[in-house]
C-alpha positions in Angstrom: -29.8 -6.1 -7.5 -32.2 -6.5 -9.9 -33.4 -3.0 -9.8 -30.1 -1.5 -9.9 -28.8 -3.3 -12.9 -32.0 -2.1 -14.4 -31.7 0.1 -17.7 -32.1 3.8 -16.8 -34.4 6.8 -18.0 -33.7 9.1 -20.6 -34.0 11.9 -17.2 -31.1 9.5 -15.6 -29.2 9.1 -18.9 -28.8 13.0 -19.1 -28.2 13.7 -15.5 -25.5 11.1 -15.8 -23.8 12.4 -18.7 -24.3 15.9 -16.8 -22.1 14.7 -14.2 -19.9 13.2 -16.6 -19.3 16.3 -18.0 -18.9 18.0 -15.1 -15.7 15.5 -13.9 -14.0 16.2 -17.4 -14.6 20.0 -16.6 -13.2 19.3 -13.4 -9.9 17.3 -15.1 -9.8 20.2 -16.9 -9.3 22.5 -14.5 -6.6 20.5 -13.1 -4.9 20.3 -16.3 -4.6 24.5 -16.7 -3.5 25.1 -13.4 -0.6 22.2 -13.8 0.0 24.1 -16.9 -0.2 27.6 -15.0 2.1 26.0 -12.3 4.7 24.9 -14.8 5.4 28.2 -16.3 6.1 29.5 -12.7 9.8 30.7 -12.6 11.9 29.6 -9.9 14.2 32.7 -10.0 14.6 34.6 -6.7 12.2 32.5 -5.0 13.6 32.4 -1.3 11.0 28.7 -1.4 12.8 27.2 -3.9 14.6 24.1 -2.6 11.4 23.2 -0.8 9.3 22.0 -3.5 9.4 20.5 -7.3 9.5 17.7 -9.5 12.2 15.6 -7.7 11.1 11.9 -8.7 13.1 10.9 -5.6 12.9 12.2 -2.1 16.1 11.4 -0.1 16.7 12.5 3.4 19.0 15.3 2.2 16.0 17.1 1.2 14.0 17.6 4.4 14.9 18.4 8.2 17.0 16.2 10.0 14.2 16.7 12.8 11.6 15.2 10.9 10.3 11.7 11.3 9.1 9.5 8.2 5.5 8.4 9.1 2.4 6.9 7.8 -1.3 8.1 7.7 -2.3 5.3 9.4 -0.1 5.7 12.1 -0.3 9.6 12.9 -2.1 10.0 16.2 -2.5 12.6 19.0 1.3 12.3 20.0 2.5 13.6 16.9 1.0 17.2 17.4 3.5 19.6 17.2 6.2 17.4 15.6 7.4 17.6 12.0 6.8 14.5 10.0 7.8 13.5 6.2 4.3 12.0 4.4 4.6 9.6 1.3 1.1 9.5 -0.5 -1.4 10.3 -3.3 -2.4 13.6 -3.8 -6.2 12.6 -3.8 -7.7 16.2 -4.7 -6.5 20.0 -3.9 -8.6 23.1 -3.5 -7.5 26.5 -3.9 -8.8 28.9 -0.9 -6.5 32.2 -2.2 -3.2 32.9 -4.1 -1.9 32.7 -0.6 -3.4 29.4 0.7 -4.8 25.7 -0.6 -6.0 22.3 0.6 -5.2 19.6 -0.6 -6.5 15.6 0.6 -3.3 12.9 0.9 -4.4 8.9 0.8 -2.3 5.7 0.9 -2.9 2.1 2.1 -6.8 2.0 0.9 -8.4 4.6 2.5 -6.4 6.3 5.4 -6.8 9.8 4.2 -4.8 13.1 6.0 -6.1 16.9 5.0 -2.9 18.9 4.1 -2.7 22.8 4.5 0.2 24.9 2.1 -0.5 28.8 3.2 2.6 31.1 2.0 4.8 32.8 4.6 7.1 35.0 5.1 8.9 33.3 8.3 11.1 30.2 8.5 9.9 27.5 7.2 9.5 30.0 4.3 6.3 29.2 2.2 6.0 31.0 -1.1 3.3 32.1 -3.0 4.8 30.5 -6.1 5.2 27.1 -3.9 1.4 27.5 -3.2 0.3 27.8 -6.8 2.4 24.6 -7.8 1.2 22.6 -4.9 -2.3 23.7 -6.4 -1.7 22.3 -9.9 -0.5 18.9 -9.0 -2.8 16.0 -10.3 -4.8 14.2 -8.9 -3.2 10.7 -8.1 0.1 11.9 -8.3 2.7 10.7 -6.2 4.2 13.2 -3.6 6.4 13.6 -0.5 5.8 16.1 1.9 7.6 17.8 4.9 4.5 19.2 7.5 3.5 20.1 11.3 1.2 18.0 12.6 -1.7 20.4 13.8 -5.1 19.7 15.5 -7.7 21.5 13.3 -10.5 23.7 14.9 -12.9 21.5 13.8 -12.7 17.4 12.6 -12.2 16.5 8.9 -15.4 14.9 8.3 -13.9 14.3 4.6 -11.0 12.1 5.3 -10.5 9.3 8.0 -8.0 10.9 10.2 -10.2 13.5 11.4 -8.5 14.9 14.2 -4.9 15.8 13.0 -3.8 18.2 9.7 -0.5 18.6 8.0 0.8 22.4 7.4 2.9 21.8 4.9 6.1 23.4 4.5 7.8 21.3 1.6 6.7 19.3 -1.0 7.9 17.3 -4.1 6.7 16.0 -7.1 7.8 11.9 -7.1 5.6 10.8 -10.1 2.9 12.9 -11.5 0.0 11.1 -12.7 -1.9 12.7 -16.3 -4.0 15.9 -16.4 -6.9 13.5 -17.5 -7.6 10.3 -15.7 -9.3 7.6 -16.8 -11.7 6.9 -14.3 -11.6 9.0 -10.8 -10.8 7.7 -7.9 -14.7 9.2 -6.9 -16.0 7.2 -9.7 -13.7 3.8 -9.0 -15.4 3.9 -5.5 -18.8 3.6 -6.8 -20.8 0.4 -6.8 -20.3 -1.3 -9.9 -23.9 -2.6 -11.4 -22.9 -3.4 -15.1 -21.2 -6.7 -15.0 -21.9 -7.4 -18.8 -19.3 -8.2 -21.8 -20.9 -4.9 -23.6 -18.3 -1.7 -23.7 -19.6 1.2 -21.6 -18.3 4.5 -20.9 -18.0 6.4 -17.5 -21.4 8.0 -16.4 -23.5 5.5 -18.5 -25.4 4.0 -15.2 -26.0 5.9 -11.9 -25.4 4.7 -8.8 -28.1 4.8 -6.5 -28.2 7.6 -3.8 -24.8 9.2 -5.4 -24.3 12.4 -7.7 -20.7 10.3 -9.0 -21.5 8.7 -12.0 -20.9 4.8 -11.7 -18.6 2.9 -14.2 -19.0 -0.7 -15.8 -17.2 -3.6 -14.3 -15.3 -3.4 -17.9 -14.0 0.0 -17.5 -12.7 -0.8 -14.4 -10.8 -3.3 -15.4 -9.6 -0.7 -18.1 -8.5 1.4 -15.7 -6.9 -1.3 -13.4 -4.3 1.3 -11.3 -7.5 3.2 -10.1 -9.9 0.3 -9.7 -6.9 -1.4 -7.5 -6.6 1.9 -5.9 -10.4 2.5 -4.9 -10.8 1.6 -1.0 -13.4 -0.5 -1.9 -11.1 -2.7 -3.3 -8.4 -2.3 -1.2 -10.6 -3.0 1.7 -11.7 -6.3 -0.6 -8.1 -7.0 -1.2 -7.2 -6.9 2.5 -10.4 -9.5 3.8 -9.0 -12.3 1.4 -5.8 -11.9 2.3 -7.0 -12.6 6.2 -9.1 -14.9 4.8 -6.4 -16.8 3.9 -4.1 -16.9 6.8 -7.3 -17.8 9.0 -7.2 -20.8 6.6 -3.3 -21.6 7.2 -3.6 -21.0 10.7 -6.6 -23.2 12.2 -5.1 -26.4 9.8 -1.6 -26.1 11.0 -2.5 -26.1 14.6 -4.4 -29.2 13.8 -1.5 -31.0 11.8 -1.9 -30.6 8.5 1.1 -29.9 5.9 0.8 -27.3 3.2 1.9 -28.6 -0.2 2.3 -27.7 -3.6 -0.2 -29.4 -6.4 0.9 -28.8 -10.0 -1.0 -26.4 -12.5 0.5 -28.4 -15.3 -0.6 -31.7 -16.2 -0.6 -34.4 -19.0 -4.2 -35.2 -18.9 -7.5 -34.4 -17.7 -8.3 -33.8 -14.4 -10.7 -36.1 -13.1 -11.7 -37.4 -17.2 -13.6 -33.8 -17.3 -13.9 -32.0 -20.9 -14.3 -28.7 -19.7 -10.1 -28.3 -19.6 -7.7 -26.0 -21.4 -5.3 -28.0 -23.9 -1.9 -26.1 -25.0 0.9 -27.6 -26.6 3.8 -28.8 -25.1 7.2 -29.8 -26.8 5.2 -31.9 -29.5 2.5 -33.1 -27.0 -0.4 -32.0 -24.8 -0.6 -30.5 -21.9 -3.2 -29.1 -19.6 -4.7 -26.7 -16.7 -5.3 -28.5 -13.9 -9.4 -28.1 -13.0 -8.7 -29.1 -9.7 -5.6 -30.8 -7.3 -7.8 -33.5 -6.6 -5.9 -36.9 -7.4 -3.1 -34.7 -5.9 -4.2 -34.0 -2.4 -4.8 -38.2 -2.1 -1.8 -38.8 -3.7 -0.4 -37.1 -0.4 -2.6 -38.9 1.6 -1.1 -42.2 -0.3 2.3 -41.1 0.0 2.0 -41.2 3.8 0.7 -37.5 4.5 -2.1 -37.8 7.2 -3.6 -34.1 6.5 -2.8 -31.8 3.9 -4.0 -28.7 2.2 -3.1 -26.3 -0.5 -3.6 -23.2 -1.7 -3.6 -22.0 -5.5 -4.9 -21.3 -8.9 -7.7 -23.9 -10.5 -9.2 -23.1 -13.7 -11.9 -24.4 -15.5 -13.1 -24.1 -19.5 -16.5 -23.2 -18.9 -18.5 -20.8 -21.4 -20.2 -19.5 -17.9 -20.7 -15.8 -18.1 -22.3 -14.9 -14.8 -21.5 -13.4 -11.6 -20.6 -16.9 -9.9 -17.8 -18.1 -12.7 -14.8 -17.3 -13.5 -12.7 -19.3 -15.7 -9.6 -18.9 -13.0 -10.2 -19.2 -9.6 -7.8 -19.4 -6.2 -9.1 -23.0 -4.5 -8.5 -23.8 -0.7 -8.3 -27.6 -0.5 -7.7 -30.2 2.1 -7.5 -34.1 2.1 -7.4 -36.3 5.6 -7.0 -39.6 6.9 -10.3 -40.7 8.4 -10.3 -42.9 11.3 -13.9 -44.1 12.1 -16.4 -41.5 10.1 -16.4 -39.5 7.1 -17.7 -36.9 9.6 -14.8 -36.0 10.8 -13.8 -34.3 7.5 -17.0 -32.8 7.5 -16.2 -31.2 10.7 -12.9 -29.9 9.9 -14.4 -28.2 7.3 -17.1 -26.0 9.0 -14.8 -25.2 11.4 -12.5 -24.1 9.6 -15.0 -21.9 7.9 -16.8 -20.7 11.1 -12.8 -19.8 12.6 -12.7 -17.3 8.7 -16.0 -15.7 9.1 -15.4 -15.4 13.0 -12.3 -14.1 12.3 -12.7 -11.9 9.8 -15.8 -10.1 11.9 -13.2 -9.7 14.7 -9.8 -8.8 12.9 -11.0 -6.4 9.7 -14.0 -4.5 11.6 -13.0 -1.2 9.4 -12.3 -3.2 6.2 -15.6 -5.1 6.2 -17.5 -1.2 7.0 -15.4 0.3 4.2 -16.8 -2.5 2.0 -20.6 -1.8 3.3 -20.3 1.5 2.7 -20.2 0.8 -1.0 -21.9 -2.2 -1.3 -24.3 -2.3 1.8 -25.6 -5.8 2.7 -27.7 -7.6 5.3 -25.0 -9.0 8.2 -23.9 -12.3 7.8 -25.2 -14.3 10.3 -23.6 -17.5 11.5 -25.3 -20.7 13.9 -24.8 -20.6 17.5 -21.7 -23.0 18.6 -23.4 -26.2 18.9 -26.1 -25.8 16.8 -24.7 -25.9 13.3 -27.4 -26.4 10.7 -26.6 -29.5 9.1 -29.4 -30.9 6.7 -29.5 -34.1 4.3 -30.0 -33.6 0.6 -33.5 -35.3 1.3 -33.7 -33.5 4.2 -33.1 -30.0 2.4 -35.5 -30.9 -0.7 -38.2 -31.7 1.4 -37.6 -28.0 3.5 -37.9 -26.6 0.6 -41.3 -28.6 -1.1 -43.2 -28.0 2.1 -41.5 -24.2 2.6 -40.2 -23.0 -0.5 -41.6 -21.2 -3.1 -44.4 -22.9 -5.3 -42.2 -23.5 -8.2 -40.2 -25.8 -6.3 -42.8 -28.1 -5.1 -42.1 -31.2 -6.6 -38.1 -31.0 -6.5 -36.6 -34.8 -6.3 -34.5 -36.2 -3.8 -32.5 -37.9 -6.4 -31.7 -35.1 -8.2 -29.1 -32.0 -8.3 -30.2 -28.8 -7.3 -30.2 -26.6 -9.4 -28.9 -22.7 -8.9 -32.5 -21.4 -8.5 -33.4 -23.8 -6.2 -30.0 -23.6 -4.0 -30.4 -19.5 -3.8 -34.9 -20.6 -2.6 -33.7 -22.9 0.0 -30.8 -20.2 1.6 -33.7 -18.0 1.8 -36.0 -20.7 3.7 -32.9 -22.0 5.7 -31.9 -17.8 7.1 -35.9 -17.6 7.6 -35.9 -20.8 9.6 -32.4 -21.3 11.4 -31.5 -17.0 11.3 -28.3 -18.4 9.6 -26.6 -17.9 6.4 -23.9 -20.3 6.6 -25.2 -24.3 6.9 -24.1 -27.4 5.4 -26.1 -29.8 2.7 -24.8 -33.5 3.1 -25.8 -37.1 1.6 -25.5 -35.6 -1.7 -27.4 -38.7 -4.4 -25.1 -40.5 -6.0 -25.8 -39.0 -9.4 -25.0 -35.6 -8.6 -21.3 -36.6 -7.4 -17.8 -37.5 -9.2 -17.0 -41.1 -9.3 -14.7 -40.8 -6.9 -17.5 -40.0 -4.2 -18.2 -42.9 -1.4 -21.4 -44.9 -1.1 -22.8 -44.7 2.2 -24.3 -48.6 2.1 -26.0 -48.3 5.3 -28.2 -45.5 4.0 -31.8 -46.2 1.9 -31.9 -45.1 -1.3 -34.0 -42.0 -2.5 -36.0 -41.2 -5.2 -36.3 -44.0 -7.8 -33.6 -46.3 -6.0 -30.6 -43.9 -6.2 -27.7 -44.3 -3.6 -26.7 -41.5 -1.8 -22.8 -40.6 -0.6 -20.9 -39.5 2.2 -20.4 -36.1 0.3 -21.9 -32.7 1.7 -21.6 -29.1 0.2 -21.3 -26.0 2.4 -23.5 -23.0 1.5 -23.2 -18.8 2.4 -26.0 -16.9 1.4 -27.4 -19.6 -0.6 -25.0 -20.3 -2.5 -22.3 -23.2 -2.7 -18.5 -22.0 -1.6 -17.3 -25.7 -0.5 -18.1 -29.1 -1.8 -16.0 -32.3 -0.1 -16.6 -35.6 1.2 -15.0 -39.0 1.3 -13.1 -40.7 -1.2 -13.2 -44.5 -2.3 -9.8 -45.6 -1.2 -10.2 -49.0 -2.7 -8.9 -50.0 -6.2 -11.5 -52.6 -6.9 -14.8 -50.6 -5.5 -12.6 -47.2 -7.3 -12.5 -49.2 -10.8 -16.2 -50.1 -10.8 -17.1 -46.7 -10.1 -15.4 -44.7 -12.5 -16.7 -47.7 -15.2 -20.3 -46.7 -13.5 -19.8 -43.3 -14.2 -19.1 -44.0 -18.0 -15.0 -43.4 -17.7 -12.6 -45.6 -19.4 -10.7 -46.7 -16.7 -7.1 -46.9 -18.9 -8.1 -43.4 -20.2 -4.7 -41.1 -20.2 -5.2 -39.8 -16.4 -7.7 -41.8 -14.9 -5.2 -45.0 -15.6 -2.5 -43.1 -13.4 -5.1 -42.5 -10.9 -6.1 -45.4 -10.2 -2.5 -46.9 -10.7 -1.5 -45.6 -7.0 -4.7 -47.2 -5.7 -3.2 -50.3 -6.7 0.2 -49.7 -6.0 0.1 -49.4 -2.1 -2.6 -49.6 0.6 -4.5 -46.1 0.9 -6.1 -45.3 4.3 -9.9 -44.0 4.1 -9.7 -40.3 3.2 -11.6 -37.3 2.6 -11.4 -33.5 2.0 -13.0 -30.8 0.0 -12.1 -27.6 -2.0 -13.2 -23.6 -1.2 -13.7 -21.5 -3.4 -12.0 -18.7 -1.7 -13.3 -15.8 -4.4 -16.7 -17.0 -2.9 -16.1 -17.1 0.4 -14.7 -13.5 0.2 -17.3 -12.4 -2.2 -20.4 -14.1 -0.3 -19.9 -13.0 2.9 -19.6 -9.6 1.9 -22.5 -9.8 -0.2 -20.9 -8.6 -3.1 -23.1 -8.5 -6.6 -20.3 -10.5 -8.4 -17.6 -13.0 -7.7 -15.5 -10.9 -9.9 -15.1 -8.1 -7.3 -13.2 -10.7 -5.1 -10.5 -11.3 -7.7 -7.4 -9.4 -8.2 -7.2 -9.8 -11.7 -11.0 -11.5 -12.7 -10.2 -14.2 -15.6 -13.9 -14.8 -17.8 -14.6 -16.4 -20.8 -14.5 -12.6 -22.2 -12.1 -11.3 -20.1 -8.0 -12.2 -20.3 -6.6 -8.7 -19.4 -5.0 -7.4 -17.4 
C-alpha cells in the first residue's frame, strides 16, 4: 500500500487528467443525446404508449403476460418468456438509428445486457423509441418490458452472461443528471487517498486500470454512487452476515441480546477521550463503550449477554484504524471455574464469522478481491488455535522479529508497529492470520481487569491479568477478559489506577458491586468495522463503514 498511495509522475498526472477529460466528454455525449431525445415528437408514433418519462410504472402499463423479475433471479427457464425489469440504466451504446445496447444493474453488481432494435411487427418498436432509450442517463432509474433471449455469444461485460433482454417497452422512473459526479466506473476503483486534503476525480491512478481513481473524500461527496459501487455493496452485504453469524452462534449458546444506552451522565470507565453535550441544564455524554452495562446484566441476574451498537470515542486519531464512531459486538458471561471459558467463546465465535463468511458470501468476498485484491485469510486448524502469552508473544518476536524490536519488554504495551511485526512472524510461523494474545501486564489494562495471582510477575515485578486480545492480520479486532467482581479488590484497583473512586460514574459503578453479590464474569468487545475490514484486507477501516465518522469527517 505504500507504493500505491505514493505521489504520482507528471506522465501519470497528465494521463490521469486525459482520462478525466475523456469521462466528461463522455457525460457529454450523454447529455446531447438526452437533449436530442427530448425534442423527439411523439405525434403519429404507432410506439408511443410503450415508452417515456412515467415516474411510476403500474401494471396497467405492460402485458398482463409478463412476470415482474429480478436480475439475480433470471435463469435459463425464463427464455422465451416476457418479463418486467426494475433497474439502473448502467451505460447505453448506440449500434444504428435502428438499434442500441444498453447495460441494466441492481442489487450490487447483478448486471443484464438489454437490446431496443425498432420494428415494424407487434410488439411495435419505433425508431423514435430507440433514440430515447439511447439518451437516457446513466444511473437513471427505469422499468422495462423484454423477451428473455440467449445471446449468440456470453456477455463477458455483465454477470448474467448467458441471458439478454429485447426490449419492447421502457419508461423513464427517475432520471439521474446529464453530469454525474463521480461514475459508477470510477466509484468502483480502489480508493488509495485516504487523507483530509480535497481532491478531484482523476487526481491518482489506480494501478493496472485506464478509470481514473477518486479520493476517499470524494467518495463520500458522492455518497449515492460510492453506496452504489459493487465494491461496496459487496462490502455492505459481508457485515451484514457478519453480524447475524454473531447473533446466531451466541443464541444457540444462551445468551440474551440487550440494549446498552448511548446516553449517559458520566464518563465511561473515568476515560477523557468522551464527547460532552448539554443536556436540559446538565451534561451528558457518548457512551465509549457498554462496558459497566453488559456487567450490570450480569449483576441483574443475566448469565450471558451481548449487544450490538454504536460506541464512539473523542480521539484526534486520523488513520486508517480509527474512526471516531464505530458499531461494537460485545459480550459479558458468568464464569464457572476459569476465565478461559470466555476466552473460548470468543474465538469461536470469531472462527464460526470468518468460516461463515468464506462459506455463505463466496461471490461477495470475489467481488471485493477484484477491487481490492488481498492474500487469503488464513485461519488455524480446529484444535490447534494459536494462543500465545503476552511474554510469550514478545519473546517470538525479540528472537524472530525484526531487529528494531529486539529489546521489546514483557511489561509493556505493544505498540502498533510492533503488533502489525509480530502478525507477520506469527502467519510465517503458524500459516495463520487470526490468533489470540493473552496475559496482557497489568499496566496495559483498565482497572477493571483481573489479577491472575497464581502467575509470576514480568518485567520489573509487574502483574499480569486474565485479559487477552484477539488479532487478524496483525492487527487488534477484540480485546476481553475477566472482570473483578469484588467491591473491595474493585475499589483498590480503580484507586491503583489513579481513579477517584466517588468520581461521577465510577461511584455508580462500583455502587452495584456493593449492592448485591456479582458472580465472576467476563467478556469482550469486536470491533466489527475491523473484523469486516481485516479480513478482507481492506487499506482502511473506513471502507467498512456505511457512513465513516473521523475527527474530519461528520457528513453524510
Amino acid at each position: 500500500m505504500e507504493e500505491s498511495t505514493a505521489p504520482t509522475s507528471k506522465k501519470g498526472a497528465k494521463k490521469a487528467e486525459a482520462k478525466a477529460k475523456k469521462e466528461a466528454l463522455k457525460a457529454q455525449r450523454a447529455a446531447e443525446l438526452a437533449a436530442a431525445a427530448a425534442n423527439v415528437t411523439l405525434e403519429d408514433d404507432p410506439a408511443a404508449e410503450s415508452y417515456g418519462d412515467r415516474r411510476s410504472a403500474t401494471s396497467l402499463l405492460f402485458s398482463h403476460a409478463a412476470e415482474e423479475v429480478e436480475i439475480r433471479s433470471l435463469n435459463e427457464s425464463h427464455i422465451g418468456k416476457t418479463v418486467i425489469v426494475r433497474a439502473w440504466l448502467q451505460n447505453s451504446r448506440v449500434q444504428s438509428a435502428k438499434m442500441g445496447f444498453l447495460e441494466l444493474r441492481k442489487s450490487g453488481n447483478w448486471s443484464i445486457q438489454g437490446i431496443v432494435m425498432a420494428s415494424e411487427e407487434e410488439p411495435i418498436v419505433s425508431r423514435r423509441m430507440v433514440k430515447w432509450v439511447m439518451g437516457i442517463n446513466p444511473e437513471s432509474f427505469v422499468a422495462v418490458e423484454a423477451k428473455v433471449k440467449q445471446p449468440l455469444e456470453p456477455i463477458k461485460s455483465c454477470r448474467v452472461e448467458g441471458l439478454e433482454l429485447h426490449i419492447t417497452k421502457c419508461y423513464l422512473l427517475a432520471s439521474a443528471p446529464s453530469m454525474l459526479g463521480m461514475t459508477l466506473a470510477v466509484a468502483n476503483q480502489p480508493i488509495v487517498n485516504f487523507s483530509d486534503d480535497k481532491a478531484p476525480v482523476g487526481d491518482v491512478q489506480a494501478d493496472k486500470t485506464t478509470v481514473p481513481a477518486a479520493s476517499m473524500l470524494t467518495h463520500l461527496d458522492n455518497i449515492a454512487m460510492h453506496k452504489r459501487s459493487p465494491v461496496q455493496q459487496a462490502i455492505a452485504d459481508i457485515r451484514i452476515e457478519v453480524k447475524r453469524l454473531f447473533r446466531s452462534y451466541l443464541e444457540d449458546r444462551g445468551f440474551k441480546e440487550f440494549e446498552p444506552p448511548c446516553l449517559i451522565g458520566a464518563a465511561s470507565e473515568g476515560g477523557g477521550n468522551v464527547f460532552r453535550l448539554p443536556y436540559f441544564g446538565e451534561e451528558a455524554f457518548l457512551a465509549q463503550s457498554p462496558q459497566f452495562y453488559k456487567q450490570f446484566e450480569i449483576a441483574g441476574g443475566r448469565e450471558r449477554v451481548f449487544s450490538i451498537g454504536p460506541v464512539f470515542r473523542a480521539e484526534n486519531s486520523n488513520t486508517a484504524r480509527h474512526m471516531t464512531e464505530f458499531t461494537g459486538l460485545d459480550i459479558e458471561m458468568e464464569i464457572k471455574e476459569s476465565y478461559t471459558e470466555v476466552r473460548d467463546i470468543l474465538e469461536g465465535v470469531l472462527l464460526y464469522i470468518f468460516r461463515g463468511i468464506q462459506e455463505r458470501c463466496a461471490d461477495a468476498i470475489a467481488a471485493v478481491q477484484s477491487v481490492y485484491p488481498s492474500e487469503p485469510f488464513l485461519l488455524p486448524e480446529p484444535g490447534k488455535e494459536v494462543r500465545l502469552t503476552f511474554a510469550e508473544a514478545q519473546k517470538l518476536l525479540r528472537e524472530e522479529g525484526p531487529p528494531e524490536f529486539a529489546n521489546v519488554r514483557d511489561d509493556e504495551d505493544m505498540s502498533t508497529p510492533q503488533e502489525k511485526a509480530l502478525g507477520e512472524v506469527v502467519r510465517s510461523k503458524f500459516k495463520t492470520d487470526f490468533y489470540v494474545i493473552d496475559k496482557f501486564p497489568e499496566t496495559a489494562r483498565p482497572f477493571y481487569a483481573k489479577i491472575d495471582d497464581t502467575a509470576t510477575p514480568v518485567g520489573d515485578g509487574v502483574r499480569v491479568t486474565n485479559a487477552f486480545d484477539f488479532f487478524a492480520r496483525n492487527q487488534e479486532i477484540l480485546s476481553g477478559g475477566q472482570r473483578i467482581n469484588d467491591a473491595v479488590e474493585l475499589e483498590a484497583r480503580i484507586r491503583a489506577k489513579g481513579v477517584d473512586p466517588d468520581s461521577a460514574g465510577i461511584k455508580e459503578y462500583l455502587a452495584v458491586f456493593r449492592s448485591v453479590g456479582v458472580p465472576s464474569h467476563g467478556g469482550g468487545g469486536i470491533g466489527l468495522d475491523r473484523v469486516v475490514a481485516w479480513y478482507l484486507g481492506l487499506p482502511s477501516v473506513h471502507l467498512a463503514a456505511y457512513y465513516p465518522r473521523t475527527p474530519k469527517r461528520l457528513s453524510p
